[in-house]
mmCIF entry with sequence, helices, sheets and N, C-alpha, C, O atoms, coordinates in Angstrom:
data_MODEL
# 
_entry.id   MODEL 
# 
_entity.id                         1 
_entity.type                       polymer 
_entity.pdbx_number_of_molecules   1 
# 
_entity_poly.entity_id                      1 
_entity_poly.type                           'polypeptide(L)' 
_entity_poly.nstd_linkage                   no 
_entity_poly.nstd_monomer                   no 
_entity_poly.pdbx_seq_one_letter_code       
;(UNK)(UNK)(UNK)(UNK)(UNK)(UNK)(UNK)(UNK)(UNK)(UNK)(UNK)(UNK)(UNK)(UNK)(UNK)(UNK)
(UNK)(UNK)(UNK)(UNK)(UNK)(UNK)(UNK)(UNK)(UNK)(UNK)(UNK)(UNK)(UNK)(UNK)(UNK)(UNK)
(UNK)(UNK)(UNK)(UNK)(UNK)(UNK)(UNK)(UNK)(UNK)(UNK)(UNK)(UNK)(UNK)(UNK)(UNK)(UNK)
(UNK)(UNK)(UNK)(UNK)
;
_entity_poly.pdbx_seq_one_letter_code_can   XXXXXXXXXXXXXXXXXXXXXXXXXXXXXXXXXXXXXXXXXXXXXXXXXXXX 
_entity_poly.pdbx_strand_id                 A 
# 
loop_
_entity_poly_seq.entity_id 
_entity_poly_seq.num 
_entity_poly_seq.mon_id 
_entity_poly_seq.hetero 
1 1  UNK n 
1 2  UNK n 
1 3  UNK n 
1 4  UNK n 
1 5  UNK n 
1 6  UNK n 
1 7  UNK n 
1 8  UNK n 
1 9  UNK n 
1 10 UNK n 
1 11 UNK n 
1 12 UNK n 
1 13 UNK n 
1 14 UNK n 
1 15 UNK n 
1 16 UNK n 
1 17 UNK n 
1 18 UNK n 
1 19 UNK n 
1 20 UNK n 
1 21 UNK n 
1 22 UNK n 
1 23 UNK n 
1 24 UNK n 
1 25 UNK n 
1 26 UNK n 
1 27 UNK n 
1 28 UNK n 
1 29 UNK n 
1 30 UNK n 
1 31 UNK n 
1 32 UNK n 
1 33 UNK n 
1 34 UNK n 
1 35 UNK n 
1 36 UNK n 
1 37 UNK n 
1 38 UNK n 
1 39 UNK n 
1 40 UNK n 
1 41 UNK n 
1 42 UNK n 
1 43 UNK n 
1 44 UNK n 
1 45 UNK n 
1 46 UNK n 
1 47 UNK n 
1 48 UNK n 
1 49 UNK n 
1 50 UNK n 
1 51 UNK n 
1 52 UNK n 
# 
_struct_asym.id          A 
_struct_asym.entity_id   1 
# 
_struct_sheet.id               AA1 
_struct_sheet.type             ? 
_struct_sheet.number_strands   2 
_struct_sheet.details          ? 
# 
_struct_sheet_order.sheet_id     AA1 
_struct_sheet_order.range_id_1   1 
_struct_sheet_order.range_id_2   2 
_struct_sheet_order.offset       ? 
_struct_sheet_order.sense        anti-parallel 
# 
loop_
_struct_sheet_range.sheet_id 
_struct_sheet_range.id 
_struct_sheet_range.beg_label_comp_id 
_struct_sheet_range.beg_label_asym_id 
_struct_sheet_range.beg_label_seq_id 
_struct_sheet_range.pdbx_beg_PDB_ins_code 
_struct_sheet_range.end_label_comp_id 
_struct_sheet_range.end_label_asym_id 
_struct_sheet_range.end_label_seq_id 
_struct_sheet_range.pdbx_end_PDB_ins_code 
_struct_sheet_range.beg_auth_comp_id 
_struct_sheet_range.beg_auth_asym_id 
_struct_sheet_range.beg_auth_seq_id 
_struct_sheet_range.end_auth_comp_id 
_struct_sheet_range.end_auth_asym_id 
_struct_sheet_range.end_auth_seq_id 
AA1 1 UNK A 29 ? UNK A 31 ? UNK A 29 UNK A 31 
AA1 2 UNK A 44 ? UNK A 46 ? UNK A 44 UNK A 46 
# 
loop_
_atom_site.group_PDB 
_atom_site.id 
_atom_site.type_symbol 
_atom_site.label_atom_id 
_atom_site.label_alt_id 
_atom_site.label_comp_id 
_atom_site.label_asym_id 
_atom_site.label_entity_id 
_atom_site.label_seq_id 
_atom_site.pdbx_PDB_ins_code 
_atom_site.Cartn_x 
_atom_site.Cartn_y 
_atom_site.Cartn_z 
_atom_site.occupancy 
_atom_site.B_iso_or_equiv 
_atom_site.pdbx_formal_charge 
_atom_site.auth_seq_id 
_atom_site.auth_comp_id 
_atom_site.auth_asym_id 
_atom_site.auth_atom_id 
_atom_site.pdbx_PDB_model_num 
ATOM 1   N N  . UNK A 1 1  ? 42.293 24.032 23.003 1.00 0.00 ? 1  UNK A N  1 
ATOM 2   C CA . UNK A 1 1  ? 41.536 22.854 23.397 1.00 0.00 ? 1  UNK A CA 1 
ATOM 3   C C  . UNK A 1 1  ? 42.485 21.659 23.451 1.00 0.00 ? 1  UNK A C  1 
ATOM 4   O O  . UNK A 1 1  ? 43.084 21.292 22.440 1.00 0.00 ? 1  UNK A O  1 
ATOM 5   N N  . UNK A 1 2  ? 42.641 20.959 24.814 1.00 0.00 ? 2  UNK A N  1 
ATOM 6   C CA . UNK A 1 2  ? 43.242 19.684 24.426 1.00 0.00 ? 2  UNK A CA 1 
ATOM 7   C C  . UNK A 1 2  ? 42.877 18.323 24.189 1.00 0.00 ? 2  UNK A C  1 
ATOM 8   O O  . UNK A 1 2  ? 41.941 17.697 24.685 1.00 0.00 ? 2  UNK A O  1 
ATOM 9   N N  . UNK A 1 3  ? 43.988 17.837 23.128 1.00 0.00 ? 3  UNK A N  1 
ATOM 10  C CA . UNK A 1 3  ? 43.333 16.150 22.541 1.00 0.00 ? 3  UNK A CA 1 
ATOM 11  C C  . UNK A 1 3  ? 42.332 15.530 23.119 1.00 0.00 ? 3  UNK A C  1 
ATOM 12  O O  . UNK A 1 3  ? 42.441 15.609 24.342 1.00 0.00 ? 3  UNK A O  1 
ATOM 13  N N  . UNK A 1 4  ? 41.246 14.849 22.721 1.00 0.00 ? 4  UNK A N  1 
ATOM 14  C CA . UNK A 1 4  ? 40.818 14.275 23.160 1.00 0.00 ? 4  UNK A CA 1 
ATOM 15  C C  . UNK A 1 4  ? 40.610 12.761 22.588 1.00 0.00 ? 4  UNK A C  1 
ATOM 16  O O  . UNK A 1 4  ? 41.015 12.772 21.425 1.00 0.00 ? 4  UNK A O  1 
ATOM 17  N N  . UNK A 1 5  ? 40.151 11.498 22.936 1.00 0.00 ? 5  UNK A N  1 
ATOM 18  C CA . UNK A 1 5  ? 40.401 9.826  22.533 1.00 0.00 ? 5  UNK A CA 1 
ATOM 19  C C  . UNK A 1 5  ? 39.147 10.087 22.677 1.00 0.00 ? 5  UNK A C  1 
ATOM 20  O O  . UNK A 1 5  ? 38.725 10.850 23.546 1.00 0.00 ? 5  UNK A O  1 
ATOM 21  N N  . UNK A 1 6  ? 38.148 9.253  21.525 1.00 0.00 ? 6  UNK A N  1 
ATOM 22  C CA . UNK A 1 6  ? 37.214 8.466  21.788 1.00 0.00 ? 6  UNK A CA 1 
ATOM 23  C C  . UNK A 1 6  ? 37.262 7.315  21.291 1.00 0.00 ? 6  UNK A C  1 
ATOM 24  O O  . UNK A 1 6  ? 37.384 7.063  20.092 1.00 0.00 ? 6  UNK A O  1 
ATOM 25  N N  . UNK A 1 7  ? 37.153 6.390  22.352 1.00 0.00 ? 7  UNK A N  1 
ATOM 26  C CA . UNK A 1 7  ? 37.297 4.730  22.662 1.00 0.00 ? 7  UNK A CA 1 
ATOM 27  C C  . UNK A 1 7  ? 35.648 4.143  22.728 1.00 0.00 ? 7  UNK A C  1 
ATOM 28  O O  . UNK A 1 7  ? 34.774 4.556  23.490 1.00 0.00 ? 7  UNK A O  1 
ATOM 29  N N  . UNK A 1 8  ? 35.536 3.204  21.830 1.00 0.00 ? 8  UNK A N  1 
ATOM 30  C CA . UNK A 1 8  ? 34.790 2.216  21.559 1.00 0.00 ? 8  UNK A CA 1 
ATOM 31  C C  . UNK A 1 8  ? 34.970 0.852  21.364 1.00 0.00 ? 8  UNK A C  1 
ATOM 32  O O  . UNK A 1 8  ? 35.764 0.381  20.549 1.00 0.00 ? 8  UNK A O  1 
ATOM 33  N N  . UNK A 1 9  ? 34.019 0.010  22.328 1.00 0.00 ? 9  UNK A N  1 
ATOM 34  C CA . UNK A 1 9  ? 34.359 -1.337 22.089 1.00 0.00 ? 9  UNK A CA 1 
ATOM 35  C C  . UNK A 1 9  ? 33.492 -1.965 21.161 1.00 0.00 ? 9  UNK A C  1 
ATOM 36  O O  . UNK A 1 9  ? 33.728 -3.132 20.849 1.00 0.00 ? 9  UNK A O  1 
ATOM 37  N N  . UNK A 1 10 ? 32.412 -1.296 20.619 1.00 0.00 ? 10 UNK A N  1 
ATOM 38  C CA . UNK A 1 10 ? 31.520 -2.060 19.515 1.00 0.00 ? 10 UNK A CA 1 
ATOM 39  C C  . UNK A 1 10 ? 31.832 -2.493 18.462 1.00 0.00 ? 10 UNK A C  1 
ATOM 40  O O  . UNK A 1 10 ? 31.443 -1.865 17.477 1.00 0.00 ? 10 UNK A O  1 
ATOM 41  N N  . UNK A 1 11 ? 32.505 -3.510 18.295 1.00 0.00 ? 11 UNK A N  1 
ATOM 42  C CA . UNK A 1 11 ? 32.940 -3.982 17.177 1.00 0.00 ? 11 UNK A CA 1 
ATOM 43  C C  . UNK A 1 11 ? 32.787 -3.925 15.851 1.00 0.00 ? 11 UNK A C  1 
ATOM 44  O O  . UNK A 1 11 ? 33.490 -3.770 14.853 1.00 0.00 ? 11 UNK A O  1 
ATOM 45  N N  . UNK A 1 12 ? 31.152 -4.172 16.252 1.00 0.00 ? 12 UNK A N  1 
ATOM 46  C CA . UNK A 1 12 ? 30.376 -4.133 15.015 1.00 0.00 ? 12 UNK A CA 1 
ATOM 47  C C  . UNK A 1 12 ? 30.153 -2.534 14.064 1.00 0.00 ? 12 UNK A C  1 
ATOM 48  O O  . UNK A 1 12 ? 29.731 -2.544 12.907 1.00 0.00 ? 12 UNK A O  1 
ATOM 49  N N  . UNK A 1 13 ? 30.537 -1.195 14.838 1.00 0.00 ? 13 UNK A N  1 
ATOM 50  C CA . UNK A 1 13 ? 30.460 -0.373 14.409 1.00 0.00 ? 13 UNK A CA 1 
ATOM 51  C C  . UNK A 1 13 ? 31.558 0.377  13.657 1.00 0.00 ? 13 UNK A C  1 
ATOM 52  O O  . UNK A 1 13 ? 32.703 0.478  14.099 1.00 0.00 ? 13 UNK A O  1 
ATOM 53  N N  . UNK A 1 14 ? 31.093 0.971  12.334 1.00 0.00 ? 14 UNK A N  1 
ATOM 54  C CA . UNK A 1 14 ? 32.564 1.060  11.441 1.00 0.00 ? 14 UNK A CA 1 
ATOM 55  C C  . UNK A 1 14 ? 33.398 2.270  11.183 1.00 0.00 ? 14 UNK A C  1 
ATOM 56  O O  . UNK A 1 14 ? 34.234 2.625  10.351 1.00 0.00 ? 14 UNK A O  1 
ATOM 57  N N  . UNK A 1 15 ? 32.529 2.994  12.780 1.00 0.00 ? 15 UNK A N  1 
ATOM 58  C CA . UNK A 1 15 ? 34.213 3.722  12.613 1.00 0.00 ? 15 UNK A CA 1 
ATOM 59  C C  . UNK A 1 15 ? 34.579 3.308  13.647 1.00 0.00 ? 15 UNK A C  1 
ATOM 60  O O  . UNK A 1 15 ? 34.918 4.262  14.348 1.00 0.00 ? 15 UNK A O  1 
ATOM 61  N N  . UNK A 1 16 ? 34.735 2.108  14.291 1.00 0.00 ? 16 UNK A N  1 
ATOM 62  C CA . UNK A 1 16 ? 35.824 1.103  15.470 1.00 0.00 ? 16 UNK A CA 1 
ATOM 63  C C  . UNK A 1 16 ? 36.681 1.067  14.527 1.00 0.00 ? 16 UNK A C  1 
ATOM 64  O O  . UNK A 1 16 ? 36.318 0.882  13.366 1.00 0.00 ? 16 UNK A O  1 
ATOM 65  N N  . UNK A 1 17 ? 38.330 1.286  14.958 1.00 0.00 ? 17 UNK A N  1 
ATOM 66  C CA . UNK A 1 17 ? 39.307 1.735  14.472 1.00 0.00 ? 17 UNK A CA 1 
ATOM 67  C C  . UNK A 1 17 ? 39.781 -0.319 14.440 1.00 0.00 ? 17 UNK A C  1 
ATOM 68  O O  . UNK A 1 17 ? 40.679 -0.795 13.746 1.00 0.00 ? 17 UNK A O  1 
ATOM 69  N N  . UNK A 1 18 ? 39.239 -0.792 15.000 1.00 0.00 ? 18 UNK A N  1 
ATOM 70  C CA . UNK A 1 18 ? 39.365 -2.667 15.404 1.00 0.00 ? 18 UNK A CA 1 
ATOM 71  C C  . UNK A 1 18 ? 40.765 -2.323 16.716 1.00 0.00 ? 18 UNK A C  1 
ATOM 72  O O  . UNK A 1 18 ? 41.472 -3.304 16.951 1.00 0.00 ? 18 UNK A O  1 
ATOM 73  N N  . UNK A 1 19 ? 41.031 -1.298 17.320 1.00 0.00 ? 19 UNK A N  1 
ATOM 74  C CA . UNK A 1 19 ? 41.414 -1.668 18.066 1.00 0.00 ? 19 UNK A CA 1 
ATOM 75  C C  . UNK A 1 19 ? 41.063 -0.562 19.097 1.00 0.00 ? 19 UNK A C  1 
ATOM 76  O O  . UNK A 1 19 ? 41.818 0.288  19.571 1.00 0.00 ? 19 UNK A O  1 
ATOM 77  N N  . UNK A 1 20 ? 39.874 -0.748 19.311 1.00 0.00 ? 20 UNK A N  1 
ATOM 78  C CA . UNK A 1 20 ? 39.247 0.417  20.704 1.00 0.00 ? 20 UNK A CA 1 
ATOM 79  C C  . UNK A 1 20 ? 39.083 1.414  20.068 1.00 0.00 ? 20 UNK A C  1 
ATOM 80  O O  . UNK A 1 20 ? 38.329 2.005  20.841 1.00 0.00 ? 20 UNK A O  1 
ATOM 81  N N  . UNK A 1 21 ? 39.219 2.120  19.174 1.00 0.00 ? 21 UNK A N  1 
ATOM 82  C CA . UNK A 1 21 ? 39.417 3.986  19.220 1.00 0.00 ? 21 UNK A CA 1 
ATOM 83  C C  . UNK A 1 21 ? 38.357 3.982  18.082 1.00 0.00 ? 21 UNK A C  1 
ATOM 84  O O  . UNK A 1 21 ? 38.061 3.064  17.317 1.00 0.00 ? 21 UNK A O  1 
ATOM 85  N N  . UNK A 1 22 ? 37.913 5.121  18.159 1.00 0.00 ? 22 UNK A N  1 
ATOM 86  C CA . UNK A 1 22 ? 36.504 5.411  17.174 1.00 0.00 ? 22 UNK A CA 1 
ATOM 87  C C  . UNK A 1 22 ? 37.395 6.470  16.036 1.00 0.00 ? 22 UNK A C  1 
ATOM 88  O O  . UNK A 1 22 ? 38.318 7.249  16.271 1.00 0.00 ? 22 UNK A O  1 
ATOM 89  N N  . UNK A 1 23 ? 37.093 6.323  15.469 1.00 0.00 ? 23 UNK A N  1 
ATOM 90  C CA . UNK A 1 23 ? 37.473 7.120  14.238 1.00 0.00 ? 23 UNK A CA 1 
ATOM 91  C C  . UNK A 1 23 ? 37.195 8.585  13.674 1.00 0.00 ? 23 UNK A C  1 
ATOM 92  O O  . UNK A 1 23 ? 37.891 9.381  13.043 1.00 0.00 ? 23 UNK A O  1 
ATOM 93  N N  . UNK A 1 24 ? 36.021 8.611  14.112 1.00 0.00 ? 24 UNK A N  1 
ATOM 94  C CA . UNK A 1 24 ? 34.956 10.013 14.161 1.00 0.00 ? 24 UNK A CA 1 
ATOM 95  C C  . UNK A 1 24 ? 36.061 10.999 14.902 1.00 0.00 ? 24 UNK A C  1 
ATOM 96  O O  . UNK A 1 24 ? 36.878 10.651 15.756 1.00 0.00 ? 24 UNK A O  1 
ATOM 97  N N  . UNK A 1 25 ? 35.856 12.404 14.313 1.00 0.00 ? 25 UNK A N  1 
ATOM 98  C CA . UNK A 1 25 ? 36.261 13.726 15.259 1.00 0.00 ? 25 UNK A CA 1 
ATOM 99  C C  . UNK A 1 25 ? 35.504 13.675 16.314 1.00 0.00 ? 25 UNK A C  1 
ATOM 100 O O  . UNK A 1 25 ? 36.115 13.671 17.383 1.00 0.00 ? 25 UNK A O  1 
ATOM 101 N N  . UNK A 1 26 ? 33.936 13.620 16.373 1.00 0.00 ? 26 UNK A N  1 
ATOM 102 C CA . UNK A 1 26 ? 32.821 13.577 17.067 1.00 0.00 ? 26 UNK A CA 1 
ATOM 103 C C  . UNK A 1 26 ? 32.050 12.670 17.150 1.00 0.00 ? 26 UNK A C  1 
ATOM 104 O O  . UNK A 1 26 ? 31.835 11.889 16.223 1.00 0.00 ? 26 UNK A O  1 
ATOM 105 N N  . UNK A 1 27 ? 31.439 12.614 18.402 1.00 0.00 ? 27 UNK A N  1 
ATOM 106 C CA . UNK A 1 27 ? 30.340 11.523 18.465 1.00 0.00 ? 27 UNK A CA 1 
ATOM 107 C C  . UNK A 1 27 ? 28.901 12.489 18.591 1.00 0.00 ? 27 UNK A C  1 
ATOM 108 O O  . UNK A 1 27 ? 28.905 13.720 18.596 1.00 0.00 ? 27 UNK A O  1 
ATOM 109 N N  . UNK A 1 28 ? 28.019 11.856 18.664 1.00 0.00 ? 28 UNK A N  1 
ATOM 110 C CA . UNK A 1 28 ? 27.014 12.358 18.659 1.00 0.00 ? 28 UNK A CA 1 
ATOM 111 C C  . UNK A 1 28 ? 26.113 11.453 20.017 1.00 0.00 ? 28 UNK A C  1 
ATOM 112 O O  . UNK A 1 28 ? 26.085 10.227 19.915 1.00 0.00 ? 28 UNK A O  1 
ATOM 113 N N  . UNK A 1 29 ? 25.439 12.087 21.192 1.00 0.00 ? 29 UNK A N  1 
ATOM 114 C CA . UNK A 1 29 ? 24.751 11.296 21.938 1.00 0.00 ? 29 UNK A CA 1 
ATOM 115 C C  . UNK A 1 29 ? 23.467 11.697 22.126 1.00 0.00 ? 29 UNK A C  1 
ATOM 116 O O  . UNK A 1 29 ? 23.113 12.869 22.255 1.00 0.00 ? 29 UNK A O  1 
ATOM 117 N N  . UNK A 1 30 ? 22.787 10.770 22.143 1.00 0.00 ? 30 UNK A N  1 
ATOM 118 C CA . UNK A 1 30 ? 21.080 10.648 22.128 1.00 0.00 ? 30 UNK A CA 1 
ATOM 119 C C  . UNK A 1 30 ? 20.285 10.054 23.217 1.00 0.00 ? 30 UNK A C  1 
ATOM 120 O O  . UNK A 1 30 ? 20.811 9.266  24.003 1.00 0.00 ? 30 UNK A O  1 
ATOM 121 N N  . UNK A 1 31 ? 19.129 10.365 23.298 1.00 0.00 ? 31 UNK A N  1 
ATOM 122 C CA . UNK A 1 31 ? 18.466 10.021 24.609 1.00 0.00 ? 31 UNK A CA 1 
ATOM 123 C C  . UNK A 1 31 ? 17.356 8.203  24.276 1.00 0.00 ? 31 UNK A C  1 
ATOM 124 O O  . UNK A 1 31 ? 16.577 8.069  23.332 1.00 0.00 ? 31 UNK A O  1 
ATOM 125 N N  . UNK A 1 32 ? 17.554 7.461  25.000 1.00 0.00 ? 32 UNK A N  1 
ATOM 126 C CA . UNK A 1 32 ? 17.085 6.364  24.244 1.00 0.00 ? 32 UNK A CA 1 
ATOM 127 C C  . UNK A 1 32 ? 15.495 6.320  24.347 1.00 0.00 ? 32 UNK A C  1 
ATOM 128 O O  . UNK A 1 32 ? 14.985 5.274  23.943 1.00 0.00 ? 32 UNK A O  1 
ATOM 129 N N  . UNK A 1 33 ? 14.511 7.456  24.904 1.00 0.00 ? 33 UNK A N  1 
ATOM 130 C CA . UNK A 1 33 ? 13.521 8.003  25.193 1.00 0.00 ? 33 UNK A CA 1 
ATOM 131 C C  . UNK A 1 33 ? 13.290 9.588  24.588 1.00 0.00 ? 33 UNK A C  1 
ATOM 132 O O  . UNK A 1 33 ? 13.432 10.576 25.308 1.00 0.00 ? 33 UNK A O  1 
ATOM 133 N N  . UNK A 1 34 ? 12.990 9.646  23.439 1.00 0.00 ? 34 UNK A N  1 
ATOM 134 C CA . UNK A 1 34 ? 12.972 11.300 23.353 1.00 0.00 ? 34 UNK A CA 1 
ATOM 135 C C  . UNK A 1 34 ? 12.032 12.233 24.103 1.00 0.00 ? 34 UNK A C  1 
ATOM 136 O O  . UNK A 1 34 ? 12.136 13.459 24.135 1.00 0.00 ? 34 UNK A O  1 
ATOM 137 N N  . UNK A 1 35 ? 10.909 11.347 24.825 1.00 0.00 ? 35 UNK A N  1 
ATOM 138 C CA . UNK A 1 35 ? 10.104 11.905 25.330 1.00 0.00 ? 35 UNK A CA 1 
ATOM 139 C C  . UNK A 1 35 ? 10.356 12.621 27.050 1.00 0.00 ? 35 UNK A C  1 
ATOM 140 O O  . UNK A 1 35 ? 9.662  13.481 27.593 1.00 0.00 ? 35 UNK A O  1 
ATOM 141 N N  . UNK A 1 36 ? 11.606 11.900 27.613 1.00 0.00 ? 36 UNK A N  1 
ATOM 142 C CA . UNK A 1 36 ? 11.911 12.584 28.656 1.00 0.00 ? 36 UNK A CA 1 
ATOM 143 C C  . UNK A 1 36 ? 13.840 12.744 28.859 1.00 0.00 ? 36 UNK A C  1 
ATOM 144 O O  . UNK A 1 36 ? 14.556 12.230 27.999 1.00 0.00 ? 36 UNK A O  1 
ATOM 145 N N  . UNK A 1 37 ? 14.365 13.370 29.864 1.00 0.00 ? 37 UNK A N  1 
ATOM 146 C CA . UNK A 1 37 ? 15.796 13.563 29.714 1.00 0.00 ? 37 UNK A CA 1 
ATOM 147 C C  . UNK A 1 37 ? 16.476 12.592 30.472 1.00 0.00 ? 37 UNK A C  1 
ATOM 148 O O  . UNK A 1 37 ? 15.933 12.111 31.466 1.00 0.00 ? 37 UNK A O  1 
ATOM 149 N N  . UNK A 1 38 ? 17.960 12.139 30.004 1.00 0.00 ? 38 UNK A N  1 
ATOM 150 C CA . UNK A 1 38 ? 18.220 10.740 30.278 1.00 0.00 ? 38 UNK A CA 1 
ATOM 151 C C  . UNK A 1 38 ? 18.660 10.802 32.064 1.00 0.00 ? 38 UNK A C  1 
ATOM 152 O O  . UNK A 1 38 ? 19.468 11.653 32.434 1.00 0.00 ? 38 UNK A O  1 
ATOM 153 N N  . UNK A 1 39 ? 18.113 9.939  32.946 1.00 0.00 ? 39 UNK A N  1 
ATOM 154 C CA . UNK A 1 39 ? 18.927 9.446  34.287 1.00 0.00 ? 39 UNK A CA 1 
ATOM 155 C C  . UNK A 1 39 ? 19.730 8.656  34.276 1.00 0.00 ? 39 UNK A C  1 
ATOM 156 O O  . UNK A 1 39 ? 20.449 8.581  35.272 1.00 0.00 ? 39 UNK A O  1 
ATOM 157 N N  . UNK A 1 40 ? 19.908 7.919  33.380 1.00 0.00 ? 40 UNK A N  1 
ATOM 158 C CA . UNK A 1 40 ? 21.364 6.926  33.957 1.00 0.00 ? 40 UNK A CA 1 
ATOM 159 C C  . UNK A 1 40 ? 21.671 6.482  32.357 1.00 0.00 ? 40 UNK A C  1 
ATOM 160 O O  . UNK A 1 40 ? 20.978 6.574  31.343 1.00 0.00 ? 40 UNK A O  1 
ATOM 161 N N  . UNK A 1 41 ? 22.805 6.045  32.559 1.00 0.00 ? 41 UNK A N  1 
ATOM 162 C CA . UNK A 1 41 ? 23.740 5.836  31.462 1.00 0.00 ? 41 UNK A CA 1 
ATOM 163 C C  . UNK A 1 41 ? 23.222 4.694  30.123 1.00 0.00 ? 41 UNK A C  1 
ATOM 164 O O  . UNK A 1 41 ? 23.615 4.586  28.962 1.00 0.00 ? 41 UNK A O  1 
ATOM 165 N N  . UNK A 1 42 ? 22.162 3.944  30.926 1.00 0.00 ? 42 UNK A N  1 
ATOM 166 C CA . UNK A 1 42 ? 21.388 2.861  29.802 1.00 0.00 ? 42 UNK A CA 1 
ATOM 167 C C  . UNK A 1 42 ? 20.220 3.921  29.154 1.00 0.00 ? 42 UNK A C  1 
ATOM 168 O O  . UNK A 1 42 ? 19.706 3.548  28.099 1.00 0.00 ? 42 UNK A O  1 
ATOM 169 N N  . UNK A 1 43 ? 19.754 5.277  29.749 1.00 0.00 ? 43 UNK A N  1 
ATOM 170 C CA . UNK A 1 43 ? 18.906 6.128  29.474 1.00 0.00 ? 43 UNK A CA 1 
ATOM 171 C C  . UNK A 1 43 ? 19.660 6.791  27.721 1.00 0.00 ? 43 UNK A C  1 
ATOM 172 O O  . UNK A 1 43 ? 18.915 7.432  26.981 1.00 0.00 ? 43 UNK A O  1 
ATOM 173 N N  . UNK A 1 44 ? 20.628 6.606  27.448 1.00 0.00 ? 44 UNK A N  1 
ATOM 174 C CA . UNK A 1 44 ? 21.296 7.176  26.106 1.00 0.00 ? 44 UNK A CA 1 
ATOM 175 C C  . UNK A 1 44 ? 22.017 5.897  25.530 1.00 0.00 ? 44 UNK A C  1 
ATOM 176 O O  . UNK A 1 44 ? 22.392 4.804  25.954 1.00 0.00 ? 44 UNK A O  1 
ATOM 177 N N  . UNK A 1 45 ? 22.014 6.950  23.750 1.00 0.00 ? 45 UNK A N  1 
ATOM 178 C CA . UNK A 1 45 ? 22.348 6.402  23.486 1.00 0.00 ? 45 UNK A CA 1 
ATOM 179 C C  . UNK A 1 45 ? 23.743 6.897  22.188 1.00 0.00 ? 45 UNK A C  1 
ATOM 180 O O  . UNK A 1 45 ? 23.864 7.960  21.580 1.00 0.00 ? 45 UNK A O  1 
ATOM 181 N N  . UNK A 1 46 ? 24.447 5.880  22.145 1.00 0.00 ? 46 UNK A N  1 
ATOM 182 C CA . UNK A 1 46 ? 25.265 6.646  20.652 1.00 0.00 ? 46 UNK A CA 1 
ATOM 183 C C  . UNK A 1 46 ? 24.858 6.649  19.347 1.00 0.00 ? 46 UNK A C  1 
ATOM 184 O O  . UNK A 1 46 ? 25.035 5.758  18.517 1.00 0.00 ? 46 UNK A O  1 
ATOM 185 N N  . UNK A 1 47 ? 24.170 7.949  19.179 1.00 0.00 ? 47 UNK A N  1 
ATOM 186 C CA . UNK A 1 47 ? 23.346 8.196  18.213 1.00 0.00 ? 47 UNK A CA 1 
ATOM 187 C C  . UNK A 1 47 ? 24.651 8.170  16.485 1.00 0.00 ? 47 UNK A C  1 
ATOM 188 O O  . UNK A 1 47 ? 24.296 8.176  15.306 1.00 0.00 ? 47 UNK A O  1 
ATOM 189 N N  . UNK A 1 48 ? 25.683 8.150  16.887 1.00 0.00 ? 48 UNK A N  1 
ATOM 190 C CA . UNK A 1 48 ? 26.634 8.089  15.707 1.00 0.00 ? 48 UNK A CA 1 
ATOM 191 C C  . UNK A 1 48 ? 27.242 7.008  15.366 1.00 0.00 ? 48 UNK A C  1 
ATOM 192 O O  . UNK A 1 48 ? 28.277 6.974  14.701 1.00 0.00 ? 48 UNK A O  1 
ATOM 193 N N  . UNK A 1 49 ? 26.488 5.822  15.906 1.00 0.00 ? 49 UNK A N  1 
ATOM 194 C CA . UNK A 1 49 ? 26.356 4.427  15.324 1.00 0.00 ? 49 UNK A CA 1 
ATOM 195 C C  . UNK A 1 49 ? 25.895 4.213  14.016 1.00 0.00 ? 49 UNK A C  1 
ATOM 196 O O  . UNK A 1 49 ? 24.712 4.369  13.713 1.00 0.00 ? 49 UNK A O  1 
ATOM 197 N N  . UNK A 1 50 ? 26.907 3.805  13.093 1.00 0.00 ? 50 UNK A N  1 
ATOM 198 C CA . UNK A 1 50 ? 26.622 2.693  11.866 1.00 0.00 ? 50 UNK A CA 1 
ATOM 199 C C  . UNK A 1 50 ? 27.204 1.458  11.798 1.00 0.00 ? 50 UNK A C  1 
ATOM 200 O O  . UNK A 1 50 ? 28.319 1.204  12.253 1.00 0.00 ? 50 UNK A O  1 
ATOM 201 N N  . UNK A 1 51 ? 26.409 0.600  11.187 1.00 0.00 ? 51 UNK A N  1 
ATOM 202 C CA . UNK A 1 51 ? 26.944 -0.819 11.369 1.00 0.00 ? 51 UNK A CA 1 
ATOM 203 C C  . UNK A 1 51 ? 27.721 -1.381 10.333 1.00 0.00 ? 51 UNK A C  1 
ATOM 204 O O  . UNK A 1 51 ? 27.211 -1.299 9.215  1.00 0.00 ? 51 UNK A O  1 
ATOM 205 N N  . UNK A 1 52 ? 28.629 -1.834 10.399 1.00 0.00 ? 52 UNK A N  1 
ATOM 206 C CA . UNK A 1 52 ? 29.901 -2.257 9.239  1.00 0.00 ? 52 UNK A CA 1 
ATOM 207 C C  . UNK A 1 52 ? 28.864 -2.848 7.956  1.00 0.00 ? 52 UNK A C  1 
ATOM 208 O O  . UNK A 1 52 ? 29.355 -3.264 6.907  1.00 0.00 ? 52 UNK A O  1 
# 
């Protein structure tokens, strides 16, 4: 498997490395509607958000 970056600009979230890069091995993504499957990119969400 090769490397992969996950880059985040949410500041406020604490595994933001404070300079773009998320910290996590993994992210986790979620639908911002559980009741139907997401169409466009505001339709999800990053469910592996915590706040500093």
């Amino acid at each position: 498997m090769s490397h992969q970056e996950i880059k985040c600009n949410v500041e406020s979230c604490r595994f933001n490395s404070g300079s773009h890069h998320c910290t996590l091995n993994e992210i986790t993504v979620g639908s911002e509607s559980p009741s139907r499957e997401p169409d466009t990119e505001q339709d999800t969400i990053c469910a592996s958000f915590s706040h500093k």
